[in-house]
N, CA, C and O atoms as a printed pandas DataFrame, in Angstrom:
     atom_number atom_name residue_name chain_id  residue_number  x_coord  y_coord  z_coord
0              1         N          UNK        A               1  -51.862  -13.559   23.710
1              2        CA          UNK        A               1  -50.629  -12.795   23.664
2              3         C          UNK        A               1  -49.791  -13.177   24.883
3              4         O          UNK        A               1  -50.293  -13.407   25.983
4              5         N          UNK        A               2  -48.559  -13.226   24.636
5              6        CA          UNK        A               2  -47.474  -13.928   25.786
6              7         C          UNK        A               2  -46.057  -13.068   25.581
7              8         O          UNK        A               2  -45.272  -12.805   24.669
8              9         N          UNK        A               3  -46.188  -12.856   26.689
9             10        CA          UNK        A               3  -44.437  -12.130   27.189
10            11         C          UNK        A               3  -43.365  -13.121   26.908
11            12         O          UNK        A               3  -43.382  -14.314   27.210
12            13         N          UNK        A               4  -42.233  -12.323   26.158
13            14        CA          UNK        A               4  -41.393  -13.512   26.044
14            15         C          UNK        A               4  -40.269  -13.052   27.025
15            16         O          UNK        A               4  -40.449  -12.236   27.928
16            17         N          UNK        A               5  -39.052  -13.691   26.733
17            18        CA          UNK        A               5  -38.168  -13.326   27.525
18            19         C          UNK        A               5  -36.970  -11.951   27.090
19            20         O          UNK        A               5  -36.028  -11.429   27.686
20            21         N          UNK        A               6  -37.595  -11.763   25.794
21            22        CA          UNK        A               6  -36.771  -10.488   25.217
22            23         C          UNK        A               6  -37.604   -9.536   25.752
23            24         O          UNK        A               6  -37.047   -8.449   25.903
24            25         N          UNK        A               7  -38.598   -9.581   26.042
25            26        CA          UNK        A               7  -39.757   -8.560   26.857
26            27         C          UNK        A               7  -39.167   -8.172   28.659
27            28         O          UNK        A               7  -38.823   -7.138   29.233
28            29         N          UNK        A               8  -39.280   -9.403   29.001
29            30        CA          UNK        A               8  -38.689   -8.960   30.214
30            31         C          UNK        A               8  -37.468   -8.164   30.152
31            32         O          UNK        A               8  -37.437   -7.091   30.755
32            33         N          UNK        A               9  -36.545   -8.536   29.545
33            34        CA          UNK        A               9  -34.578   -8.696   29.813
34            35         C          UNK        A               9  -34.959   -6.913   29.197
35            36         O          UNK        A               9  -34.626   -6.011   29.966
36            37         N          UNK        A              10  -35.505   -6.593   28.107
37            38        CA          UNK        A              10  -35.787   -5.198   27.943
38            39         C          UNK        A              10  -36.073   -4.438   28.991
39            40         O          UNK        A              10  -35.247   -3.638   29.431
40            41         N          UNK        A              11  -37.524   -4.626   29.625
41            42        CA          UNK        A              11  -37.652   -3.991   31.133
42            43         C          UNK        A              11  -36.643   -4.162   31.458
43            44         O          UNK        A              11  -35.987   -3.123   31.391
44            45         N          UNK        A              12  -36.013   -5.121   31.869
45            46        CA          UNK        A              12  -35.131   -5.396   33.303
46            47         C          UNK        A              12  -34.243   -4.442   32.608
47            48         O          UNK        A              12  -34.402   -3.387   33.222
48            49         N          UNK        A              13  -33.270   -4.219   31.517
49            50        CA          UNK        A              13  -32.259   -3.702   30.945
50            51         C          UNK        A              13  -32.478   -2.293   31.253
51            52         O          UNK        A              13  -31.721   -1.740   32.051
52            53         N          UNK        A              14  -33.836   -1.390   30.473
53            54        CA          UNK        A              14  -34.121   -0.025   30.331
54            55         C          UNK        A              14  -34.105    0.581   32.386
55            56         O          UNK        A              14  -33.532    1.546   32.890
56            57         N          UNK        A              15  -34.965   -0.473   33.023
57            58        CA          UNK        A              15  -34.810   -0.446   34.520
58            59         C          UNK        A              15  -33.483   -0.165   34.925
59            60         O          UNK        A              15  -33.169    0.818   35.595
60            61         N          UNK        A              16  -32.754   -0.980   34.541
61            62        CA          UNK        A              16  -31.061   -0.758   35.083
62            63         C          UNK        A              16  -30.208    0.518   34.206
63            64         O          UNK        A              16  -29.185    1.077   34.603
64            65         N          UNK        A              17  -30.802    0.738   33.162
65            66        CA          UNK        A              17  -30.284    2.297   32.714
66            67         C          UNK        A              17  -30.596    3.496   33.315
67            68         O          UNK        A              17  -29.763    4.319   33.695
68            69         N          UNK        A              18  -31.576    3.580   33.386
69            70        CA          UNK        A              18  -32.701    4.409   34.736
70            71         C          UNK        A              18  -31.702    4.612   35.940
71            72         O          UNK        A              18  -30.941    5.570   36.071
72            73         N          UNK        A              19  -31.834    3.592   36.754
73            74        CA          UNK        A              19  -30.727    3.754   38.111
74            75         C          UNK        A              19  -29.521    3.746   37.355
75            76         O          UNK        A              19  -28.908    4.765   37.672
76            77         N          UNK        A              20  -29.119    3.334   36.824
77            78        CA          UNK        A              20  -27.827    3.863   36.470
78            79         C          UNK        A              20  -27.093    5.461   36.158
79            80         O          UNK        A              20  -26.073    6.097   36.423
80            81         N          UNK        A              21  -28.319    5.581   35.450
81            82        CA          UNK        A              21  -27.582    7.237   35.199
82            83         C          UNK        A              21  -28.417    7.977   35.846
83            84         O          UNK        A              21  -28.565    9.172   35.590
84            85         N          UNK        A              22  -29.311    7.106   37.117
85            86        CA          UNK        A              22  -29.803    8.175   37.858
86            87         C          UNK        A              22  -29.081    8.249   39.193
87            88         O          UNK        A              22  -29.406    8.829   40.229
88            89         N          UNK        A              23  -27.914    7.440   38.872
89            90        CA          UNK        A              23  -26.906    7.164   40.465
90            91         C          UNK        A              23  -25.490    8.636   39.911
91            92         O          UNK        A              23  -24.938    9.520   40.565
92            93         N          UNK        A              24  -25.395    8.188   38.348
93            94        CA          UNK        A              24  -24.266    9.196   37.918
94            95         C          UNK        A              24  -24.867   10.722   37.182
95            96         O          UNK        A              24  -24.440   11.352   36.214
96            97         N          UNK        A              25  -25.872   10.941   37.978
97            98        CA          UNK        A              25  -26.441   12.330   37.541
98            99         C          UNK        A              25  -27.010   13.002   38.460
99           100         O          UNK        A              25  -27.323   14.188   38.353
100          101         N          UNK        A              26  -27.238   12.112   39.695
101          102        CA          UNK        A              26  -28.232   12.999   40.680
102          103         C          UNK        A              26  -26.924   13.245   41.484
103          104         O          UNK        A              26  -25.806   12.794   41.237
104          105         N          UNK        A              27  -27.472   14.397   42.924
105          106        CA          UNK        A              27  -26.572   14.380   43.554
106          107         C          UNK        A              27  -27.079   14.644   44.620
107          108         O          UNK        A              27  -26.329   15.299   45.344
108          109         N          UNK        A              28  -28.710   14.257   45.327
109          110        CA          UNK        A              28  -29.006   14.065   46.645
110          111         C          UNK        A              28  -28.325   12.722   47.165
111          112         O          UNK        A              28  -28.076   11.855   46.328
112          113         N          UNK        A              29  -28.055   12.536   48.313
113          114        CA          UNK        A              29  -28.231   11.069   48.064
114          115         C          UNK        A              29  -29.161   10.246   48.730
115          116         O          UNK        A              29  -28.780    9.143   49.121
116          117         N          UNK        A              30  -29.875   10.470   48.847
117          118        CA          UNK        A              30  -31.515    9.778   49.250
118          119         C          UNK        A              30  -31.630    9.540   47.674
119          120         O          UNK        A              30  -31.289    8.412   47.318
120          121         N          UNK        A              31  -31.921   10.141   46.983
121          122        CA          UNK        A              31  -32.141    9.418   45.040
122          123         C          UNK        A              31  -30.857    8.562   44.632
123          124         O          UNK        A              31  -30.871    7.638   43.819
124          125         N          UNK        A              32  -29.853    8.983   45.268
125          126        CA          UNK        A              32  -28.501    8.501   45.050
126          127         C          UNK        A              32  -28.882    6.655   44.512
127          128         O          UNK        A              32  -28.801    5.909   43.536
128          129         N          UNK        A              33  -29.432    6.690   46.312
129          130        CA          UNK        A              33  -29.864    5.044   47.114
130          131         C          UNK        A              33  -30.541    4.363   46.458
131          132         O          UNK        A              33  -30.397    3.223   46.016
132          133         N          UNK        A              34  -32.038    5.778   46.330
133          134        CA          UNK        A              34  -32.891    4.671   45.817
134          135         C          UNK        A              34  -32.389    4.169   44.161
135          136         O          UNK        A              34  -32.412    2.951   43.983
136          137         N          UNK        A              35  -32.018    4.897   43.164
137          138        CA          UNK        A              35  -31.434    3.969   42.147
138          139         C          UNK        A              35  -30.991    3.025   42.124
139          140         O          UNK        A              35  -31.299    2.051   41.439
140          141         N          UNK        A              36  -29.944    3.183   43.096
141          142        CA          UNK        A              36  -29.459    1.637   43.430
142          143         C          UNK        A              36  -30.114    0.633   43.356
143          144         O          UNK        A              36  -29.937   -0.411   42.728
144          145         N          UNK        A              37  -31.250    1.119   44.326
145          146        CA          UNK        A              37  -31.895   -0.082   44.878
146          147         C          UNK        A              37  -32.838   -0.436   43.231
147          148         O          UNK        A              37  -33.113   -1.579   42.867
148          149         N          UNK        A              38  -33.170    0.733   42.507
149          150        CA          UNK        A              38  -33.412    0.473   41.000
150          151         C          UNK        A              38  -32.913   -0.600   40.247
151          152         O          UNK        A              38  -33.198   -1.646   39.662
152          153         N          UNK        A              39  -32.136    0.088   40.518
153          154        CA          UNK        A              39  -30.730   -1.449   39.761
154          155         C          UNK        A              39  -30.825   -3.057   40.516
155          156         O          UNK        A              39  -30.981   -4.129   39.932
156          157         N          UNK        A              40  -30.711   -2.872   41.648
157          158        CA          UNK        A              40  -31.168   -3.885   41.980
158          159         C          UNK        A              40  -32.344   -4.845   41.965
159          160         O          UNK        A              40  -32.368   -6.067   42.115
160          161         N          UNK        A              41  -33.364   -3.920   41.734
161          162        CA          UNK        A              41  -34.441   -4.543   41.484
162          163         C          UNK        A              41  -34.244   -5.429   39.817
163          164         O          UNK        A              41  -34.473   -6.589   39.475
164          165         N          UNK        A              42  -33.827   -4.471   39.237
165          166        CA          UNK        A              42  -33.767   -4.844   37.727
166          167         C          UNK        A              42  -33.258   -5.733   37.640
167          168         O          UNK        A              42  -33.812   -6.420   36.782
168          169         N          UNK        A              43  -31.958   -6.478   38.293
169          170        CA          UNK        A              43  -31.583   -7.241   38.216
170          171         C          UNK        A              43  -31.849   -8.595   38.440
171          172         O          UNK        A              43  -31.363   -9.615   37.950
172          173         N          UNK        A              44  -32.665   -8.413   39.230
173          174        CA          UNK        A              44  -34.036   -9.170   39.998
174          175         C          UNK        A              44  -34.813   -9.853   39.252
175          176         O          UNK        A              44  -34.972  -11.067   39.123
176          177         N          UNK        A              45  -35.389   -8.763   38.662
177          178        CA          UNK        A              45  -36.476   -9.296   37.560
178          179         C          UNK        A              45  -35.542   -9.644   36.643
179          180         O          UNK        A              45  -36.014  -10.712   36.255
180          181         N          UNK        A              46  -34.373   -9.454   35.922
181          182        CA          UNK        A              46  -33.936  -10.404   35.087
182          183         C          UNK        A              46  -33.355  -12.065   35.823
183          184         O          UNK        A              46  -32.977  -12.975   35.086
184          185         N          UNK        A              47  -33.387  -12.191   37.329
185          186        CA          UNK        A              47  -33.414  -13.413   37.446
186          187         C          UNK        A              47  -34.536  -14.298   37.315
187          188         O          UNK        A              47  -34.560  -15.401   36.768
188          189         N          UNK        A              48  -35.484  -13.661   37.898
189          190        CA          UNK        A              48  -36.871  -14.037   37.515
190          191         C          UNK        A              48  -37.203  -14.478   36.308
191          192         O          UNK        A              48  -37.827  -15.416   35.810
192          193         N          UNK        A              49  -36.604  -13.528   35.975
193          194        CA          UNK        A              49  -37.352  -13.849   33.810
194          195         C          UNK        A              49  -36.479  -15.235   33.559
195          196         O          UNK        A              49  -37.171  -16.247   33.450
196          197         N          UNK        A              50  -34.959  -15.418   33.446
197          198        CA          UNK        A              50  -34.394  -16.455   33.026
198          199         C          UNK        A              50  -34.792  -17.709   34.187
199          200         O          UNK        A              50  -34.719  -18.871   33.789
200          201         N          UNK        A              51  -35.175  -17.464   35.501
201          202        CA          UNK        A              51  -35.676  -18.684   35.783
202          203         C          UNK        A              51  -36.824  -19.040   35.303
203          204         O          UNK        A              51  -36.788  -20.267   35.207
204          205         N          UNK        A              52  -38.340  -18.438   34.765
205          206        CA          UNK        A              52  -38.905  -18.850   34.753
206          207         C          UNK        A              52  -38.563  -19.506   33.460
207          208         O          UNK        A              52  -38.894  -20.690   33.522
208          209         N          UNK        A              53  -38.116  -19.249   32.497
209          210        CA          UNK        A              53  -37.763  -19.656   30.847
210          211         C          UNK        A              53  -37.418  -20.606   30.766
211          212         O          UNK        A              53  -37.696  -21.275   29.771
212          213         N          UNK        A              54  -36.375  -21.276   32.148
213          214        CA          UNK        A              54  -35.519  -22.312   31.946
214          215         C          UNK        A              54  -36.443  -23.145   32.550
215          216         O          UNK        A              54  -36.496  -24.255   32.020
216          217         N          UNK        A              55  -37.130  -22.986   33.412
217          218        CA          UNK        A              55  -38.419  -23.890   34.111
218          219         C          UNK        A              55  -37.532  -24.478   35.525
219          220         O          UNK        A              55  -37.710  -25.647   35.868
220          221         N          UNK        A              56  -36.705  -23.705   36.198
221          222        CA          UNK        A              56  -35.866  -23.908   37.460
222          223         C          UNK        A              56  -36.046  -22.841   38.160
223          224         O          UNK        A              56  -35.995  -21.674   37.772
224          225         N          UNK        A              57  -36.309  -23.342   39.449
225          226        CA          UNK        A              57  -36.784  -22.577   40.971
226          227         C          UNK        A              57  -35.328  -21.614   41.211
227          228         O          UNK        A              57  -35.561  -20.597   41.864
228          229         N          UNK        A              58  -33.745  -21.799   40.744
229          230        CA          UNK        A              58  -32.969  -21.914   41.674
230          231         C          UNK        A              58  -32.885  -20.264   41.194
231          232         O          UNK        A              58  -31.847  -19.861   41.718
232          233         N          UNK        A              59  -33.333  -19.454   40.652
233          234        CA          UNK        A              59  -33.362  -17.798   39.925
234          235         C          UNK        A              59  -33.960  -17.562   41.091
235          236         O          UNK        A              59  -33.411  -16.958   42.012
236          237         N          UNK        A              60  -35.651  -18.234   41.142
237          238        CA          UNK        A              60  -36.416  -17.416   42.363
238          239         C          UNK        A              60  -35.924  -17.634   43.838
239          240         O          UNK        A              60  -36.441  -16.972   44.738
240          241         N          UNK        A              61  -34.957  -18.529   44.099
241          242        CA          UNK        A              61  -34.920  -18.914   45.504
242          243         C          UNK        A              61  -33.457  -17.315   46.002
243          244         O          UNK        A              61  -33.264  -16.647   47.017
244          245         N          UNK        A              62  -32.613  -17.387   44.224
245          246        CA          UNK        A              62  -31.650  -16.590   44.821
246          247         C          UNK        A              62  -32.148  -15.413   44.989
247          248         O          UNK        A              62  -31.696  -14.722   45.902
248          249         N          UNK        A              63  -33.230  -14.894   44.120
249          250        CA          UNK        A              63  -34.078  -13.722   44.241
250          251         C          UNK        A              63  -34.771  -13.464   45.745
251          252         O          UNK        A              63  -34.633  -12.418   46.379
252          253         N          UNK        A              64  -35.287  -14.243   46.043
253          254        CA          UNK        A              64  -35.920  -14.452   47.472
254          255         C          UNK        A              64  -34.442  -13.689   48.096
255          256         O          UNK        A              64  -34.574  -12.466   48.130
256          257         N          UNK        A              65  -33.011  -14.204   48.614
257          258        CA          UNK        A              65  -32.285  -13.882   49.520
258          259         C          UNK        A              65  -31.643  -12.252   49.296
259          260         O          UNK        A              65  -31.145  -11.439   50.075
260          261         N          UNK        A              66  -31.917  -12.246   47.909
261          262        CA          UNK        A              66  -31.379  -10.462   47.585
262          263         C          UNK        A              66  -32.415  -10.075   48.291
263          264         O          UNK        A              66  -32.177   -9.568   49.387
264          265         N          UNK        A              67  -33.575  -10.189   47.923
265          266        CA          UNK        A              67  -34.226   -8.812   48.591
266          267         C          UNK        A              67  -34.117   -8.812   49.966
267          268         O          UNK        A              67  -34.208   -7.732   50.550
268          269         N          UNK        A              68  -33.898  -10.067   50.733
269          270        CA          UNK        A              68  -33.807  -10.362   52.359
270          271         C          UNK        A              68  -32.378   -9.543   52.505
271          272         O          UNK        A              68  -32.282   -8.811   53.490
272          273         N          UNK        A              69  -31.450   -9.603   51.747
273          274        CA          UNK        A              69  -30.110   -8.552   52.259
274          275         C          UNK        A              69  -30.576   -7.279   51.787
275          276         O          UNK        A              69  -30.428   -6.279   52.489
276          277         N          UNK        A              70  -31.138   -7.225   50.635
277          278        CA          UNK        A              70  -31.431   -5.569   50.301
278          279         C          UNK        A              70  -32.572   -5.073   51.264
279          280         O          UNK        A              70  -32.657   -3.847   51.198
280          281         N          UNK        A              71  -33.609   -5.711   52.263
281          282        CA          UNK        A              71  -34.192   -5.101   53.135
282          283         C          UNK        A              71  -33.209   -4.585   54.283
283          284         O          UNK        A              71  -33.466   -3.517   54.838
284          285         N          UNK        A              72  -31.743   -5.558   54.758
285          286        CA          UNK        A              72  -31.257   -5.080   55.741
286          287         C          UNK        A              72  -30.117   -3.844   55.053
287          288         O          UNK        A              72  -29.748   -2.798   55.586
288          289         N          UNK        A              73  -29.755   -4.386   53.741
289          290        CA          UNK        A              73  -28.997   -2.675   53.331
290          291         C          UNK        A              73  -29.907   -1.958   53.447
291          292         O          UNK        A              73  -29.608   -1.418   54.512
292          293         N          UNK        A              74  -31.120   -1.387   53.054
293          294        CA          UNK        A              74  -31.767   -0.386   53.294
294          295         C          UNK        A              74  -31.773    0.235   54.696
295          296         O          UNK        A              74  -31.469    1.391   54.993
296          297         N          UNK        A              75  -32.282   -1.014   55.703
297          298        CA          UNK        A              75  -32.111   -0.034   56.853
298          299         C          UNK        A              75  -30.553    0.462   57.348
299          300         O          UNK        A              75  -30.423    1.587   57.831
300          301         N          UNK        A              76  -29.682   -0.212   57.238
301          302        CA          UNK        A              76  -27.885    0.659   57.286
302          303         C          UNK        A              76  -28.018    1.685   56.621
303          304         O          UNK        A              76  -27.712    2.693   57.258
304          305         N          UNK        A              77  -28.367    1.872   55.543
305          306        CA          UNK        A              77  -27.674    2.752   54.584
306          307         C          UNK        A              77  -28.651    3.747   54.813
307          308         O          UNK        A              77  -28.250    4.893   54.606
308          309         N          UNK        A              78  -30.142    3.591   55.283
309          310        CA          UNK        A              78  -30.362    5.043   55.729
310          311         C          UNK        A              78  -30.220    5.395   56.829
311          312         O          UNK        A              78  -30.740    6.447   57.201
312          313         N          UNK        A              79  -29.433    4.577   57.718
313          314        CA          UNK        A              79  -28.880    5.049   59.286
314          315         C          UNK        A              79  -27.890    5.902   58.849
315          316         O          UNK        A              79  -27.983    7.077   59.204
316          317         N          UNK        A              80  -26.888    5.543   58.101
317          318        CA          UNK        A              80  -25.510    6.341   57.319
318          319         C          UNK        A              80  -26.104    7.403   57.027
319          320         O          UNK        A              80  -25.768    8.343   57.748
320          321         N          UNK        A              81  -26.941    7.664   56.171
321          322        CA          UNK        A              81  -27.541    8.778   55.686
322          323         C          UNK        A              81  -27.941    9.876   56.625
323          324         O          UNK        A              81  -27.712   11.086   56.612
324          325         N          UNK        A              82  -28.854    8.810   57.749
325          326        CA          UNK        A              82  -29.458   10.101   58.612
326          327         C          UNK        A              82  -28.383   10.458   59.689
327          328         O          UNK        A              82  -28.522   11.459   60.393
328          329         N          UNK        A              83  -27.148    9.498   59.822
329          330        CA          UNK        A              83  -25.859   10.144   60.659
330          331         C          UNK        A              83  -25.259   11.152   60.224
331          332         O          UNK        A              83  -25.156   12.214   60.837
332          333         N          UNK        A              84  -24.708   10.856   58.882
333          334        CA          UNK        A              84  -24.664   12.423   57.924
334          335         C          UNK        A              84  -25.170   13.378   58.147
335          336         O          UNK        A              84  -24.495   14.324   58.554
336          337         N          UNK        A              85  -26.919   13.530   57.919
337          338        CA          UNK        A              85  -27.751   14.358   58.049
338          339         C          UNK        A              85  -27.460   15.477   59.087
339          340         O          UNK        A              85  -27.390   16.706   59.057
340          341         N          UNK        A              86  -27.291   14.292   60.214
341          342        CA          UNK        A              86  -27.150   14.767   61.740
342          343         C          UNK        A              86  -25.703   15.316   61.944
343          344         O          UNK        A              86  -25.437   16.274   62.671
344          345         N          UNK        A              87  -25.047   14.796   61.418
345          346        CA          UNK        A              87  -23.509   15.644   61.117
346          347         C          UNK        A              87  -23.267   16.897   60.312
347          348         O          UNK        A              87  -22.532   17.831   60.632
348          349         N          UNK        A              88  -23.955   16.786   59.280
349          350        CA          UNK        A              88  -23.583   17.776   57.939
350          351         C          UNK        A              88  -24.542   18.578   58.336
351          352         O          UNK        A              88  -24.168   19.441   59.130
352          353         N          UNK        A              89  -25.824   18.587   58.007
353          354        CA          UNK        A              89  -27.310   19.186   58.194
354          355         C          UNK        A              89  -27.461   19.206   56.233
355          356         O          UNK        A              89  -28.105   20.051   55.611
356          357         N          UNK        A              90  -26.615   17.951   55.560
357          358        CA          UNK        A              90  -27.394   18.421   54.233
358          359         C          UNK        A              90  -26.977   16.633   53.937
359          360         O          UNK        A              90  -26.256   15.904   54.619
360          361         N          UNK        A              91  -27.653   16.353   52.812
361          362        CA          UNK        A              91  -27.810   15.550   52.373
362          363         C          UNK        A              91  -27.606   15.077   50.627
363          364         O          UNK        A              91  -28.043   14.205   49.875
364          365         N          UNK        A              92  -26.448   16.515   50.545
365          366        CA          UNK        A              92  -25.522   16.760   48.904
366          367         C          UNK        A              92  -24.569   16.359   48.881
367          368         O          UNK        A              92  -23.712   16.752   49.673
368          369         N          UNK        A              93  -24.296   15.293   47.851
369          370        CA          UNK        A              93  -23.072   14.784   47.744
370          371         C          UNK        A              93  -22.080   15.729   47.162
371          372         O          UNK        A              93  -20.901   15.388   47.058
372          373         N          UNK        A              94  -22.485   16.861   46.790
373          374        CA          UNK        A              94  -21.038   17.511   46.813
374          375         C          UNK        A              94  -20.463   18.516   47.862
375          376         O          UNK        A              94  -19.576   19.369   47.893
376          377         N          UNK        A              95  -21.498   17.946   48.789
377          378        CA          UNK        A              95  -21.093   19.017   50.383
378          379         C          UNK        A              95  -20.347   18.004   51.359
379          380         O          UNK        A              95  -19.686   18.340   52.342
380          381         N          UNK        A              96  -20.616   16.432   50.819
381          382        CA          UNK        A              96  -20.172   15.897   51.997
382          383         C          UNK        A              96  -18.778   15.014   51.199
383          384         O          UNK        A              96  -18.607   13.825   51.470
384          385         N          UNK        A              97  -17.969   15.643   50.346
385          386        CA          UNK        A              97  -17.052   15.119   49.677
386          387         C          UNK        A              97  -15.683   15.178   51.109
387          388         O          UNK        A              97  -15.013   14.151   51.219
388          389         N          UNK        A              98  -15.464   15.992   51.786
389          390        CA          UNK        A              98  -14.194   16.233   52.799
390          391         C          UNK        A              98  -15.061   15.159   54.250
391          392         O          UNK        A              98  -16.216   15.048   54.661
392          393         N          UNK        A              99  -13.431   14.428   54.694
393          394        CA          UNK        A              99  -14.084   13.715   55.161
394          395         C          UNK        A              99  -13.368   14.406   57.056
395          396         O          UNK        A              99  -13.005   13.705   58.000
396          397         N          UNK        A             100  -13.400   15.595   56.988
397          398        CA          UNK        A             100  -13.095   16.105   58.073
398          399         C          UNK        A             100  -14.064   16.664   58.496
399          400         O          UNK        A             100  -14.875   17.222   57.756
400          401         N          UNK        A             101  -14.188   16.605   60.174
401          402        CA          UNK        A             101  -15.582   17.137   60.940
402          403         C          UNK        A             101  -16.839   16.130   60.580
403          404         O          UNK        A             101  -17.957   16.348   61.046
């Protein structure tokens, strides 16, 4: 039995619906993020999948440099977060909509 590539692009697809309407439904934003980073992953693995299909490295090499920028967005974006934190004392996106104080 063998995975094809409608197997993956499914994961990868249902993955990116997931963060998707878990970015336009939640409203911590610590879950906000990590969807994102959901989505991003998904997207990931659909480079993966079409490189390996096509039998070319150049999917995994660009895959390799996302996650090297998505390790350094992660650490920004939860500095932002925990500056908020430390500003607001909450971490609800519908508390931190005014961008005064």
């Amino acid at each position: 039995m063998t995975v094809g590539l409608e197997q993956y692009i499914a994961v990868s697809a249902a993955l990116f619906a997931i963060g998707f309407f878990g970015v336009l439904r939640r409203k911590n934003t610590l879950v906000i993020y990590m969807c994102l980073e959901l989505m991003l992953n998904a997207c990931n693995l659909g480079l993966i999948a079409f490189s390996r299909f096509h039998g070319g490295m150049s999917g995994s090499v660009f895959v390799f440099f996302t996650i090297t920028v998505a390790a350094a967005e992660v650490a920004v974006g939860l500095a932002i977060i925990v500056a908020l934190f430390r500003k607001r004392q909450t971490v609800q996106v519908p508390e931190l909509n005014a961008l005064k104080n």
